[in-house]
N, C-alpha and C positions, 0 to 999 in steps of 0.2 A: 629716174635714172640719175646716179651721178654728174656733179657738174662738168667732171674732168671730161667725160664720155659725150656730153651733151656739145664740149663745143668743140671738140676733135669731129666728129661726126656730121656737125657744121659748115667746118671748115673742109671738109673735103667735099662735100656737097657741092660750096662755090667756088672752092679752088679747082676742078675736075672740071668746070664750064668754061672757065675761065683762058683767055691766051697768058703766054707763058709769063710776058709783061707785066702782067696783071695778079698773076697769082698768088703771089703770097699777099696782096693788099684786099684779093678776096680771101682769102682763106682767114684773113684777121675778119673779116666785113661778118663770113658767114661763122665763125666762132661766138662775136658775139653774141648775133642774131640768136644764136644756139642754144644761150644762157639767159637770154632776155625774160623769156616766158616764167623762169624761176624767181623773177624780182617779186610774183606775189606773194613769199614768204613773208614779207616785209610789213605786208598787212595782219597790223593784230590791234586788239582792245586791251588795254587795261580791265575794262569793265566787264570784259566778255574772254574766257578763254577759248570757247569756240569758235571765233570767226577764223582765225587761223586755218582750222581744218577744213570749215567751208568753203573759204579763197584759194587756198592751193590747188593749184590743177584746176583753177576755174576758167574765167572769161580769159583769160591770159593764155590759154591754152585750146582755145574754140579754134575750130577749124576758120569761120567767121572774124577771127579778130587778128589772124594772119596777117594778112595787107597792111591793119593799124601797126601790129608790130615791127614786122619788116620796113615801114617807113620812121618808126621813129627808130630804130636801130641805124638805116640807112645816114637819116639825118645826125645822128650822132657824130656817127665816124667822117662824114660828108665834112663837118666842122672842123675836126678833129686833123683830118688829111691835109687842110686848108687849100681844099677845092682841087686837089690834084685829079679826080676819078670824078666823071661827071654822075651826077646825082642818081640819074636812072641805069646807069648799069652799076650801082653802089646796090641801088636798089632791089634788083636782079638777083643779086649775089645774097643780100638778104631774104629776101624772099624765100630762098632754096631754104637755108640756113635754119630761118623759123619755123618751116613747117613742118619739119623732121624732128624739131623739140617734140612738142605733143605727141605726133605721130608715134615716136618711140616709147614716149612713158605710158601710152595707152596699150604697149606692148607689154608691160608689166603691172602688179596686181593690184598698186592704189588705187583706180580709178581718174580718168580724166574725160572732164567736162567738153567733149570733141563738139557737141553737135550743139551746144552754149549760141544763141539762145534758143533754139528753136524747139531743144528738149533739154532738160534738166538731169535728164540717163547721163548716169556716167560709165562709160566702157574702160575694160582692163581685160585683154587677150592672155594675159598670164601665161606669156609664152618667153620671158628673162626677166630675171630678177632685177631688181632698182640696181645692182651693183654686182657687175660680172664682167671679173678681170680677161677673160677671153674676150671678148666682144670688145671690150676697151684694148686689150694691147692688138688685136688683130686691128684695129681703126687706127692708133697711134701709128704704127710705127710704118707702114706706107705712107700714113702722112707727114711725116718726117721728112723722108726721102723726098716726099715730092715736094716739100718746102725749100728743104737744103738745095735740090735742081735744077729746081722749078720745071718740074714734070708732072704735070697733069693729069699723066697717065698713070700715075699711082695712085692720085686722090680716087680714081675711078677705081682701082683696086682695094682701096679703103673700103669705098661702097660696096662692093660684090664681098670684100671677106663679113661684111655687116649682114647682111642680107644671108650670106648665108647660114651664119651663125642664128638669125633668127627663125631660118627655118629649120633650121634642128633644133630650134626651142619648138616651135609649132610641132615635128615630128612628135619630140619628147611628150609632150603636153598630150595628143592623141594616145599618148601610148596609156602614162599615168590614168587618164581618166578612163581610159579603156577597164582597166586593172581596178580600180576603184568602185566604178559600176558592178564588176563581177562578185569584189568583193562585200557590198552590199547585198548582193542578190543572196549569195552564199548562206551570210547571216538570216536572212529574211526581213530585213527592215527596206523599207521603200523609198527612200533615198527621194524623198520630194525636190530639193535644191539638190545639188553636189558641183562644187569646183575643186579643182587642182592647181599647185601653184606652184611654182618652184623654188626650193629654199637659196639661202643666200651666196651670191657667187660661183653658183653649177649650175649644169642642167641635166642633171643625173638624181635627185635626193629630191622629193615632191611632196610637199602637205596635200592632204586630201582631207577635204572636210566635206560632211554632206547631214541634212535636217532628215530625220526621221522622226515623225510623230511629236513633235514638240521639242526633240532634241536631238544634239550637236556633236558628232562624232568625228573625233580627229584621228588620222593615222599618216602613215609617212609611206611612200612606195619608192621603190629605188627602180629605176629603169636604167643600165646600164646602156653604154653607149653601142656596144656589141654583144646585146645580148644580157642577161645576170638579172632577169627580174625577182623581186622580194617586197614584203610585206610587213612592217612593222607597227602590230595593233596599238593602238594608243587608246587616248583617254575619251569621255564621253560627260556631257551638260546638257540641264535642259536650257534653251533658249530662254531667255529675258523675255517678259510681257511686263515693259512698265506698269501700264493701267492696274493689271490683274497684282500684280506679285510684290508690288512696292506700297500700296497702301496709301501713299498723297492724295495730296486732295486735287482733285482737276483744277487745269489752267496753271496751278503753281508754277512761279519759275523753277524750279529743280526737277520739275516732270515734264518743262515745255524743253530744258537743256537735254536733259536723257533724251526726248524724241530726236531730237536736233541729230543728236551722238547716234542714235538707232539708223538714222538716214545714211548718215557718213559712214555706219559701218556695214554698210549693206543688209540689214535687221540682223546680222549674225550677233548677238551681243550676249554675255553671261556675267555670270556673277563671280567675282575671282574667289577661286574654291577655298581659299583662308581669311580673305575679307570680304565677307558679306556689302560691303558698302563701296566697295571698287566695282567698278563695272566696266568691261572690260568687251574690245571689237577681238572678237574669236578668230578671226582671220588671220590675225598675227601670233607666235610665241619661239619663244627661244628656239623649243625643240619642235620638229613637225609632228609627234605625237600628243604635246603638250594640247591642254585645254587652258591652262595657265595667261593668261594673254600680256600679250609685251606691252600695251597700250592702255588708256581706259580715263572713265574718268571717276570721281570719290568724289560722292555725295554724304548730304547730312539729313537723314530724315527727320533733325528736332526742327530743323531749320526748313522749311520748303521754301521760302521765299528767299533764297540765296541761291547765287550763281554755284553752277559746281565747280569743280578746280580738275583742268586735266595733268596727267601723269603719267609717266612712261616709264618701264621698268628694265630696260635692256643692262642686265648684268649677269655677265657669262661666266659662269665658276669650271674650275677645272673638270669639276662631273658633266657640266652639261656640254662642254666643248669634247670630251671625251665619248659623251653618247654620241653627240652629232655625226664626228669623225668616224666612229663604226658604223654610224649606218650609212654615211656618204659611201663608206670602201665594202660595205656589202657582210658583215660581221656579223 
């Protein structure tokens, strides 16, 4: 989820616990808190372009490393106030603030490391997108109000309009993979995996991807909010089998990197249908029918003993914003 969402959503947390005294100095306490959990971007290698992908959304984000967080947030601001708010209801106020990071992004489709250490699953309810201006402006601007007031009782209205924007992602998400199942059955492919996710900034316009037999079929479902369901067949690939389909020689580094990538991308992984040597997480693409993948990384089979180099392709041409847009409105 965006950072702007992350630490509005924060702050209304501890600002809505908070007396009215108090409140806007939680509402800064539980903001940061909010954003804290995002500082593992920060971690990368020179040497290694994957550790990036592996640390985000990791221990930073464990239900277990809560407490650590919300203490050194606490103690931050604790410093920062120069001791005006005593330590442990700084504390309090982070507390809240941090665990609704995670909690949230686990609500949308990258995965997050919730249950770090005790299992290395990573959970993604795929029920809002990393970035959906509904859910952000319905958080904002209660919380506004309750800043400028100092009323509290709007940061608590922040919470319910969150809450229930998330359950009508949940609603929406049952509906899609309802639709999705059918339409697998339809065809007669046996849909081994299947998820649905929602594309960016709605909750009306759905990827649906699902494995059948070795391969990876994308389509897009539109589930209107009143009704208006639709079906837009898309593309299809077979799934990536490093070992089998790449030819390395075992243990290489460029076949230990791809597994690495195969992990982080939930095994969803293909070949980008124009470059053979891009390899690419299927769970993402511009368009929800595309097989095309917005991510990936580009290997060199002369080389196996070389790292690979990851790459991301997010470039939106007038066709492909114009396909989206019709199938958002149902066209």
């Amino acid at each position: 989820m965006d950072i702007l969402t992350h630490a509005a959503l924060g702050a209304a947390a501890a600002a809505s616990i908070a007396p009215s005294r108090h409140m806007r100095h939680a509402a800064l306490m539980g903001a940061l808190a909010g954003v804290l959990p995002d500082a593992d971007i920060l971690i990368e290698s020179s040497s290694d372009p994957l550790v990036n992908l592996e640390f985000h959304r990791h221990f930073t984000h464990a239900l277990a490393f809560v407490p650590v967080g919300a203490a050194l947030a606490a103690g931050l601001v604790w410093l920062a106030l120069r001791r005006r708010l005593p330590y442990g209801r700084l504390y309090v106020y982070a507390l809240v603030g941090y665990f609704l990071a995670p909690m949230l992004d686990a609500c949308t489709s990258y995965g997050t490391h919730l249950l770090w250490p005790f299992s290395e699953r990573t959970l993604a309810w795929n029920i809002i997108s990393v970035f959906d201006p509904l859910l952000s402006l319905l958080v904002l601007v209660p919380l506004a109000i309750a800043v400028a007031k100092t009323r509290p009782a709007f940061a608590r209205i922040s919470l319910l309009l969150a809450a229930a924007v998330l359950s009508l992602g949940w609603v929406q998400h049952e509906r899609a993979e309802r639709i999705a199942h059918e339409l697998a059955a339809a065809r007669g492919d046996q849909a081994q995996r299947l998820l649905v996710k929602p594309t960016l900034g709605n909750l009306v316009l759905w990827r649906s991807l699902y494995l059948d037999r070795g391969e990876i079929q994308a389509d897009a479902v539109r589930v209107g909010l009143f009704g208006g369901e639709r079906i837009y067949a898309g593309e299809r690939a077979r799934r990536l089998d490093p070992a089998r389909d790449l030819g390395l020689p075992p243990g290489s580094r460029t076949l230990q990197d791809i597994e690495r990538f195969t992990v982080f991308a939930d095994a969803l992984v293909v070949r980008h249908p124009r470059r053979p040597n891009f390899i690419g997480d299927a769970r993402y693409a511009m368009l929800p029918t595309s097989i095309e993948p917005l991510w990936g990384i580009v290997i060199d089979p002369a080389a196996p003993g070389a790292a690979v180099q990851f790459e991301t392709g997010r470039r939106l041409t007038p066709e492909v914003r114009e396909r989206f847009v019709a199938m958002l409105l149902g066209r």
